[in-house]
Structures are given as C-alpha cells and as structure tokens.
Backbone atoms as SQL, in Angstrom:
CREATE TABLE atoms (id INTEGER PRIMARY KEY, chain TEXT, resi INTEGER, resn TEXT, atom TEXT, x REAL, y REAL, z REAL);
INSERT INTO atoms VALUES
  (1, 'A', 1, 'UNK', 'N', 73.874, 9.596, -0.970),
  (2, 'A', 1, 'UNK', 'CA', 73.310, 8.587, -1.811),
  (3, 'A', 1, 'UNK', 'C', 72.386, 9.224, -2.833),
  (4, 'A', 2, 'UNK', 'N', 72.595, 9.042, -3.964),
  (5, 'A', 2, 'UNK', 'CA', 71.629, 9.331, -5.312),
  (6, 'A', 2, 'UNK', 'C', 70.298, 8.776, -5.252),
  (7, 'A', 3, 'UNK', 'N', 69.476, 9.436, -5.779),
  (8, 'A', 3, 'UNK', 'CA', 68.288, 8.821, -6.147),
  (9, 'A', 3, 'UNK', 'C', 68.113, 7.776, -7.524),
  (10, 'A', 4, 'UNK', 'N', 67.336, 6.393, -7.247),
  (11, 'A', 4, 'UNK', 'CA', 67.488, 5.558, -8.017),
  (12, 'A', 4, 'UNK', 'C', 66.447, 5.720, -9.101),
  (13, 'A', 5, 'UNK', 'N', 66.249, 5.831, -10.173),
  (14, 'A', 5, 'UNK', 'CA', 65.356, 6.239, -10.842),
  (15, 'A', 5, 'UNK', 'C', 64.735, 4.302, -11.366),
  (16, 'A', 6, 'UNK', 'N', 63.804, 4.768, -11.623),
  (17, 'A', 6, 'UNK', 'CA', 63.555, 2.805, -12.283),
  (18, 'A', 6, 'UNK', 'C', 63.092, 3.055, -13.794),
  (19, 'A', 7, 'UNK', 'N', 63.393, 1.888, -14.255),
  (20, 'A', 7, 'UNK', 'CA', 63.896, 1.581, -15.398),
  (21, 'A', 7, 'UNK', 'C', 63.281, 1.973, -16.683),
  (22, 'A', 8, 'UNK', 'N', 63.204, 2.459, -16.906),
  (23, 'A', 8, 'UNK', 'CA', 62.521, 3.487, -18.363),
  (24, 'A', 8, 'UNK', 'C', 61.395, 2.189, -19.393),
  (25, 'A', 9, 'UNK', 'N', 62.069, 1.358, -19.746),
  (26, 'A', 9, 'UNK', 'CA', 60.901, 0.200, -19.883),
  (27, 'A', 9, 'UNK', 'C', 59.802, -0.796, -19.179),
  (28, 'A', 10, 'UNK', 'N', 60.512, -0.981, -17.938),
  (29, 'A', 10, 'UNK', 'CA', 59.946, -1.404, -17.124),
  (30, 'A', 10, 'UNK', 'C', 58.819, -0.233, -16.268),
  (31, 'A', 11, 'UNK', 'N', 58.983, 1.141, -16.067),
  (32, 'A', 11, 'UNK', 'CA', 58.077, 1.771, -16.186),
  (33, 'A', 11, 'UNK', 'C', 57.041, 2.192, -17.648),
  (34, 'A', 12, 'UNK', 'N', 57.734, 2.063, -18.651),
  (35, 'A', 12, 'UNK', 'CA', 56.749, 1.973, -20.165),
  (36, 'A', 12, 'UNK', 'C', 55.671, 1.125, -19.776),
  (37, 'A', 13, 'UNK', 'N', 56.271, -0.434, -19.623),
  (38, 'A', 13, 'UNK', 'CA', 55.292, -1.376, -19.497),
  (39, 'A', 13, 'UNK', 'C', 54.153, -1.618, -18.519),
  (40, 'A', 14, 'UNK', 'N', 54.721, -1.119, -17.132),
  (41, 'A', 14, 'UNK', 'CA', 53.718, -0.647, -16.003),
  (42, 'A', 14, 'UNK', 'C', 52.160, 0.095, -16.696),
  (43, 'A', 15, 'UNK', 'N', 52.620, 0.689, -17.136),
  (44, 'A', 15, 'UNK', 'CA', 51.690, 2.327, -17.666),
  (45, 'A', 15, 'UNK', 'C', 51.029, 1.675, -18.677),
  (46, 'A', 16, 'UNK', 'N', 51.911, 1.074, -19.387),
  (47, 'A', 16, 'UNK', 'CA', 50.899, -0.094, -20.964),
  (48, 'A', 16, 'UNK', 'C', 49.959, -0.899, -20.055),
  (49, 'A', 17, 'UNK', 'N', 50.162, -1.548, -18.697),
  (50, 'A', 17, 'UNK', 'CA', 49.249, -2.397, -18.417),
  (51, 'A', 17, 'UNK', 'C', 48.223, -1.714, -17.920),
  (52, 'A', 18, 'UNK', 'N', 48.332, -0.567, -16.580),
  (53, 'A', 18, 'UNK', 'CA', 47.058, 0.457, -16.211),
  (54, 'A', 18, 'UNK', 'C', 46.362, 0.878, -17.599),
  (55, 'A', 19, 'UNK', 'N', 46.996, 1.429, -18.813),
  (56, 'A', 19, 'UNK', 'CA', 46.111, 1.871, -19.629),
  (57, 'A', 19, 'UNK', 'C', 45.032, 0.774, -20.370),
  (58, 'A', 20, 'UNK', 'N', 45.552, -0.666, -20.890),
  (59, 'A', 20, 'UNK', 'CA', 45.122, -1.657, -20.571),
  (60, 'A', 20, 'UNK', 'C', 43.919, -1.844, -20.066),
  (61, 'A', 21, 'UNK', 'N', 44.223, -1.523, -19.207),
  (62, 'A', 21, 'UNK', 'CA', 43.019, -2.366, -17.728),
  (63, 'A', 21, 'UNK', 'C', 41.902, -1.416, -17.962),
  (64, 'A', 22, 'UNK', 'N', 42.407, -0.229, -17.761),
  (65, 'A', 22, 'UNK', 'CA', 41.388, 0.719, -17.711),
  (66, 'A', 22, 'UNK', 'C', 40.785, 1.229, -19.104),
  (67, 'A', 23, 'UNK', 'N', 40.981, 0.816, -20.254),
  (68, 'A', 23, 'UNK', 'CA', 40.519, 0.986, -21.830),
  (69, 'A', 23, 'UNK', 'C', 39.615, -0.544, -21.675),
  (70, 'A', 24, 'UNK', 'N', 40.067, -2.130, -20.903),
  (71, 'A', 24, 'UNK', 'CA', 39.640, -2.804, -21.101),
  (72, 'A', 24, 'UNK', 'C', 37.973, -2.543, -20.030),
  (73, 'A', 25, 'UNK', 'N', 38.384, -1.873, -19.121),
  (74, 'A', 25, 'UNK', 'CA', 37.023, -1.929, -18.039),
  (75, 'A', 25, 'UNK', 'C', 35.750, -0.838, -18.712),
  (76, 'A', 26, 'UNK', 'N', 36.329, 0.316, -19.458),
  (77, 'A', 26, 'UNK', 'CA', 35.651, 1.307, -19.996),
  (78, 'A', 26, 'UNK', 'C', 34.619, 0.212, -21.272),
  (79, 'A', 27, 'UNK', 'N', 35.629, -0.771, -22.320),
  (80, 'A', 27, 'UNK', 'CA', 35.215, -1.318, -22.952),
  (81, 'A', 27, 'UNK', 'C', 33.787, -2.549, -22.356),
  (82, 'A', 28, 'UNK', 'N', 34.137, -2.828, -21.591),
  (83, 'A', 28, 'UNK', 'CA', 33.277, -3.990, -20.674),
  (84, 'A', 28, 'UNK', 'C', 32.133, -2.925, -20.363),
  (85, 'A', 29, 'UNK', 'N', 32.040, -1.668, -20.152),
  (86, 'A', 29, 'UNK', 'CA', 30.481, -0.891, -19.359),
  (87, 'A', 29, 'UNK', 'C', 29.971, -0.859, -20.570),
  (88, 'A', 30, 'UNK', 'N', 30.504, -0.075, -21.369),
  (89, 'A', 30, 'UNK', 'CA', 29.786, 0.269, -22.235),
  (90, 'A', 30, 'UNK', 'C', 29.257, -1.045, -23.122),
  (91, 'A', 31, 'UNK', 'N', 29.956, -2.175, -23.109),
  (92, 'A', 31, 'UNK', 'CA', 29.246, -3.452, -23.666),
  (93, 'A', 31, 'UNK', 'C', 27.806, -3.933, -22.971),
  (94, 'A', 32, 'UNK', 'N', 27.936, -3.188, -21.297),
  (95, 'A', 32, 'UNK', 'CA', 27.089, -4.150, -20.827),
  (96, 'A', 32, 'UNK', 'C', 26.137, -2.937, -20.621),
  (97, 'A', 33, 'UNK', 'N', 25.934, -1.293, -20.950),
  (98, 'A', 33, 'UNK', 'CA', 24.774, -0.837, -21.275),
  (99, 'A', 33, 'UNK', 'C', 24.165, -1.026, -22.718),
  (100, 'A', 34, 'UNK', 'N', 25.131, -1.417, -23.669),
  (101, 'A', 34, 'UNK', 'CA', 24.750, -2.063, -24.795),
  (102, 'A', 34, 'UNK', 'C', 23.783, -3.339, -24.838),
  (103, 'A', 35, 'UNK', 'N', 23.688, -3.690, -23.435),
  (104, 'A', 35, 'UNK', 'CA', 23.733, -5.162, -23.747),
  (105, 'A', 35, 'UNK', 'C', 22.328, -4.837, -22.727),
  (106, 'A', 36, 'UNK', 'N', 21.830, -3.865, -21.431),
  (107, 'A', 36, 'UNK', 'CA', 20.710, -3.875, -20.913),
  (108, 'A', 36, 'UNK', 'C', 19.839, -2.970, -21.602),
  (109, 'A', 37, 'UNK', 'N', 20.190, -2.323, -22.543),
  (110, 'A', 37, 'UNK', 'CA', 19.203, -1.533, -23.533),
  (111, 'A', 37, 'UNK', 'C', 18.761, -2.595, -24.399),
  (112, 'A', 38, 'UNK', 'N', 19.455, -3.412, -24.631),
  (113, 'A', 38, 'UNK', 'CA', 18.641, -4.714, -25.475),
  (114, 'A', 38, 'UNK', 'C', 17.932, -6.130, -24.702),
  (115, 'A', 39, 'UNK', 'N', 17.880, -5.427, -23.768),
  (116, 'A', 39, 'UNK', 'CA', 17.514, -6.896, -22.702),
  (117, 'A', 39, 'UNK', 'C', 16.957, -5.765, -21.400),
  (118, 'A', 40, 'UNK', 'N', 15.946, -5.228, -21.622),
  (119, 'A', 40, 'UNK', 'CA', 15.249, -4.360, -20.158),
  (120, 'A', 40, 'UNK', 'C', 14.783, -5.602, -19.388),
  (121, 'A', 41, 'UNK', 'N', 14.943, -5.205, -18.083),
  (122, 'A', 41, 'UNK', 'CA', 14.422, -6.576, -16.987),
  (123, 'A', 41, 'UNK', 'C', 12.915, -6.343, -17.085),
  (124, 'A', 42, 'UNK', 'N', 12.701, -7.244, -16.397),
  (125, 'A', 42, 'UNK', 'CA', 11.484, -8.120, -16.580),
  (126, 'A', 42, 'UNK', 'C', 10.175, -6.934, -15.572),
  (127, 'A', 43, 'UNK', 'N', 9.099, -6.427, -15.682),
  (128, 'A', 43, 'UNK', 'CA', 8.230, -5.828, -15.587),
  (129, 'A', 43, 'UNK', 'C', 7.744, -6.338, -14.412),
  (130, 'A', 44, 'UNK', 'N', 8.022, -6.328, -12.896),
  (131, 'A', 44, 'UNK', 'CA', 7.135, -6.874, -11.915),
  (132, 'A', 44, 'UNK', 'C', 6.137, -7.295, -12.124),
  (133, 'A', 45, 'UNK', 'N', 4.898, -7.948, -11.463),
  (134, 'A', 45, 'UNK', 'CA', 3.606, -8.081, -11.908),
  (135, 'A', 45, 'UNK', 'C', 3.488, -6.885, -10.538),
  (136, 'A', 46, 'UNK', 'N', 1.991, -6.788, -10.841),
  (137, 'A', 46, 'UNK', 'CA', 1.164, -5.800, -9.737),
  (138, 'A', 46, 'UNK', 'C', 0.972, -6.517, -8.548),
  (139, 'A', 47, 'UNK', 'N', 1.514, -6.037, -7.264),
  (140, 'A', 47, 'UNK', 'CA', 0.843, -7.028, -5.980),
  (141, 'A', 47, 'UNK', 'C', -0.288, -7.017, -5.985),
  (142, 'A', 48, 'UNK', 'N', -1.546, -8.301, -5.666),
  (143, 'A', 48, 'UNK', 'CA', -2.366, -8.365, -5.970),
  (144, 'A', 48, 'UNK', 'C', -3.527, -8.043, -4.178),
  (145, 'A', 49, 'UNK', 'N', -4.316, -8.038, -4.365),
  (146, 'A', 49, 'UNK', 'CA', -4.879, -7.458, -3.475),
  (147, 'A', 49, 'UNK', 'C', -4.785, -8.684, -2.483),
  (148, 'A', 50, 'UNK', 'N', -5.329, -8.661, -1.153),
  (149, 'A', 50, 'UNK', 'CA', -5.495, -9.271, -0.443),
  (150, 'A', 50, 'UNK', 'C', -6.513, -10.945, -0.396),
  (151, 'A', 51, 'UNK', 'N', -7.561, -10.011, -0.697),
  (152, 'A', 51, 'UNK', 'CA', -8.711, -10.805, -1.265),
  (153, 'A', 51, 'UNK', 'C', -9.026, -11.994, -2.441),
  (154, 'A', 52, 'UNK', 'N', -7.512, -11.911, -3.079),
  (155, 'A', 52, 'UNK', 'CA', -7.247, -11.734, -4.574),
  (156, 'A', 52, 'UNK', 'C', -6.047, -13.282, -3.935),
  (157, 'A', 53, 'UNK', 'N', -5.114, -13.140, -3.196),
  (158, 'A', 53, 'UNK', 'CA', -3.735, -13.725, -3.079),
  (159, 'A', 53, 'UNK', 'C', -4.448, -14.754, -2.136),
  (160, 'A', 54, 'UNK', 'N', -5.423, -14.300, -1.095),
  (161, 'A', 54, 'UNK', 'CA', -6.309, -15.684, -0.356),
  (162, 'A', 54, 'UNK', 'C', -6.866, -16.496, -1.093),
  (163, 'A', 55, 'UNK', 'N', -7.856, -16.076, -2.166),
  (164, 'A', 55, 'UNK', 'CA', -8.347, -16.951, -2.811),
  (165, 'A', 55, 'UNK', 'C', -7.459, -17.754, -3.813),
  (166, 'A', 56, 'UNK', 'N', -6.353, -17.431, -4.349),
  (167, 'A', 56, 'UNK', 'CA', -5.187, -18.397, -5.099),
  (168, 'A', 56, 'UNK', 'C', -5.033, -19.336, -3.543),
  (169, 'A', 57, 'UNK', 'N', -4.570, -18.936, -2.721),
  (170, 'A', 57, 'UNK', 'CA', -3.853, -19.278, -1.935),
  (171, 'A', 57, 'UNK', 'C', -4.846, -21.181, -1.336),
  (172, 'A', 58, 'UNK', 'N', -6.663, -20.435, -1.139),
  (173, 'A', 58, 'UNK', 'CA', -7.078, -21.708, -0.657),
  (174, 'A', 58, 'UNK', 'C', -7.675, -22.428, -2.289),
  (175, 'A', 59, 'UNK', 'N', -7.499, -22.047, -3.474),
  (176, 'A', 59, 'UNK', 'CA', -8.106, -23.110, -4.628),
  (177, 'A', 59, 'UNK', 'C', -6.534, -24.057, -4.789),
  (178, 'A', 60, 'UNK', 'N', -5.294, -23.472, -4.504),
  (179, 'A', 60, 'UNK', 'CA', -4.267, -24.470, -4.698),
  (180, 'A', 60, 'UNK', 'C', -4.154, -25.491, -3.432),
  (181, 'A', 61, 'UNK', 'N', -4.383, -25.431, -2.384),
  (182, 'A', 61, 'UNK', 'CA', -4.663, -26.603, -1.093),
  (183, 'A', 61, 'UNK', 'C', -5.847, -26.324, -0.576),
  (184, 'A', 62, 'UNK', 'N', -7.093, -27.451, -1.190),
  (185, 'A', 62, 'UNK', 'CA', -8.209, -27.188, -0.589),
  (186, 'A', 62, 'UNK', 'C', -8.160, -27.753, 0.662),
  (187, 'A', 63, 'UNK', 'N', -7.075, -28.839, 1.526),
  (188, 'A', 63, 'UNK', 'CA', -7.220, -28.482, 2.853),
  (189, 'A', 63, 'UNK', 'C', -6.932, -27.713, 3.875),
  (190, 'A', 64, 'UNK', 'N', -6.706, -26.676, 3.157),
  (191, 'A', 64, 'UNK', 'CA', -5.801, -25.201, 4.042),
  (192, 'A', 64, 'UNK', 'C', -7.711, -24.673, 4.165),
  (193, 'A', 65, 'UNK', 'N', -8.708, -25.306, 3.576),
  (194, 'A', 65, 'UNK', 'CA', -9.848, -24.554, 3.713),
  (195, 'A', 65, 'UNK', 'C', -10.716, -24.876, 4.976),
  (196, 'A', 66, 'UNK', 'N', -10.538, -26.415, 5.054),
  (197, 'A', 66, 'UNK', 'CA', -10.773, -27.290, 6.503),
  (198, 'A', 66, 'UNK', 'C', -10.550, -26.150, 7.974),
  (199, 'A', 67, 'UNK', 'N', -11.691, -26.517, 8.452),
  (200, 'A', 67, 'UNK', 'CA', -11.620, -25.942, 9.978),
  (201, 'A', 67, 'UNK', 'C', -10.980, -26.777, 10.874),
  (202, 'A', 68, 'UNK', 'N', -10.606, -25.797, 12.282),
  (203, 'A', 68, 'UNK', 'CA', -9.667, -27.017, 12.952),
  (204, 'A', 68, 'UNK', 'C', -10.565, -27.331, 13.757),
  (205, 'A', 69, 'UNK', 'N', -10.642, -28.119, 14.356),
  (206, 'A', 69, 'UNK', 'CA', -11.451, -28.894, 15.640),
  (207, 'A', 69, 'UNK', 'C', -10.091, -28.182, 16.580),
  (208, 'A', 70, 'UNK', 'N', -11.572, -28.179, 17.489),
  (209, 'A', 70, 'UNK', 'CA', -11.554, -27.296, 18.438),
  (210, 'A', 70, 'UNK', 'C', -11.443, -28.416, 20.276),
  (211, 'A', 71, 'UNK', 'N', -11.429, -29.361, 20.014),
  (212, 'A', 71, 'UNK', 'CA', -11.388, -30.267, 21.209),
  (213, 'A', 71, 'UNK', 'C', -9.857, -31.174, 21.269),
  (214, 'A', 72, 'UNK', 'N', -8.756, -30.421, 20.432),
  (215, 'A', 72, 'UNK', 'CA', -7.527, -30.837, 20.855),
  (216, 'A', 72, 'UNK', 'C', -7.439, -31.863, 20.111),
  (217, 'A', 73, 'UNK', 'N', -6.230, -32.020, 19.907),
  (218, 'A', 73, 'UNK', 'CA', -5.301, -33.286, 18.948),
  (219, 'A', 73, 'UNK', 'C', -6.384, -34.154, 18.573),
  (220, 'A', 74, 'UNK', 'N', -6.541, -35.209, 17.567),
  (221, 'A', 74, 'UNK', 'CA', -6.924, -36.372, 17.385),
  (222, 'A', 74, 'UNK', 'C', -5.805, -37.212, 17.876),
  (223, 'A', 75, 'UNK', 'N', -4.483, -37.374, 18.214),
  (224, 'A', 75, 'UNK', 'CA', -3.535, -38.349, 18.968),
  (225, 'A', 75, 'UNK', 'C', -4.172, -37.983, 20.188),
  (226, 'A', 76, 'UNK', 'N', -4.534, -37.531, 20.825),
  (227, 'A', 76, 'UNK', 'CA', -4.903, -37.139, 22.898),
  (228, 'A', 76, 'UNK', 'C', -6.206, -38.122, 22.682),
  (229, 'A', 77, 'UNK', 'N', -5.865, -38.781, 23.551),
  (230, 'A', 77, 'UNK', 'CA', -7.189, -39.670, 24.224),
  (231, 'A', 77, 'UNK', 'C', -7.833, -38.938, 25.396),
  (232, 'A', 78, 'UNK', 'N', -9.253, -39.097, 25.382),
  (233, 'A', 78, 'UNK', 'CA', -10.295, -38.776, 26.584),
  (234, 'A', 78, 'UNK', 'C', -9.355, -38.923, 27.482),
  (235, 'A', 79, 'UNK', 'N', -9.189, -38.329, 28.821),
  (236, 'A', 79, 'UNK', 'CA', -8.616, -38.695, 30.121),
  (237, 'A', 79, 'UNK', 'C', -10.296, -39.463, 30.965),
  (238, 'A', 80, 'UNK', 'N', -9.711, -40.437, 31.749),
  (239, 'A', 80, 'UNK', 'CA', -10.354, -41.556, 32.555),
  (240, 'A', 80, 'UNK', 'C', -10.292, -40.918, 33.808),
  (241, 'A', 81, 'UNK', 'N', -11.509, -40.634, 34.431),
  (242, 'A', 81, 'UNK', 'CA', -11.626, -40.438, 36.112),
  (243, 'A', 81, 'UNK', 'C', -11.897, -42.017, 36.842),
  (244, 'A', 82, 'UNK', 'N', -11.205, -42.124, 37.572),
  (245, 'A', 82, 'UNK', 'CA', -11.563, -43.431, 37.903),
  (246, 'A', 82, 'UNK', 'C', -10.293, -44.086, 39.054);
C-alpha cells in the first residue's frame, strides 16, 4: 500500500489558518502592551497603621465604641429562688 499524501490545497489552507492565528495573537499582545503603557494600574494606597485604621474604623459606627455590659444578655431575666 502507498502512502497517501493530502491534498496540496487543503494543506495550503491549513498553514494560511495557523499563520493567521498566530500573526493574529502576536497582533493582540502587542496591542495590549500598547494599551497598559497608556493605562498603568492604579498606585495602591499605603496600609495605614494600626492606630490610624481603628480610629476610621470607630468615627464611621460610633456604636462599635459602646462597652458591653458585663451581666449577660438584656433578653435573660434575673433567675427567681423560690
């Protein structure tokens, strides 16, 4: 049995589409370092100290500043000896 060779256009066109793909993906990077040299991301802020993130933390809910009582639920009733 001979070897079947495949089809001289139908391999042309194979090879037109890989080159294709791969001229189209080369085209797409280089658009999109084009495109983050004109658009650098955004500059973190500095984490802020400790001291610094508490005090935001209790001027936005001043009842996060409230102490808790210390004698259990306001729903719990006194227990009755009796």
């Amino acid at each position: 049995m001979g070897r079947k060779y495949l089809d001289t256009a139908l391999a042309q066109t194979i090879a037109w589409l890989w080159l294709g793909f791969l001229v189209a993906g080369v085209v797409a990077w280089f658009a999109y370092q084009y495109w983050r040299k004109r658009h650098p991301p955004a500059v973190p802020e500095p984490e802020r100290s400790y001291s610094q993130r508490l005090e935001q933390r209790l001027a936005k809910n001043p009842s996060t500043a409230k102490r808790k009582r210390r004698g259990g639920s306001a729903k719990s009733h006194p227990r009755r000896h009796g």
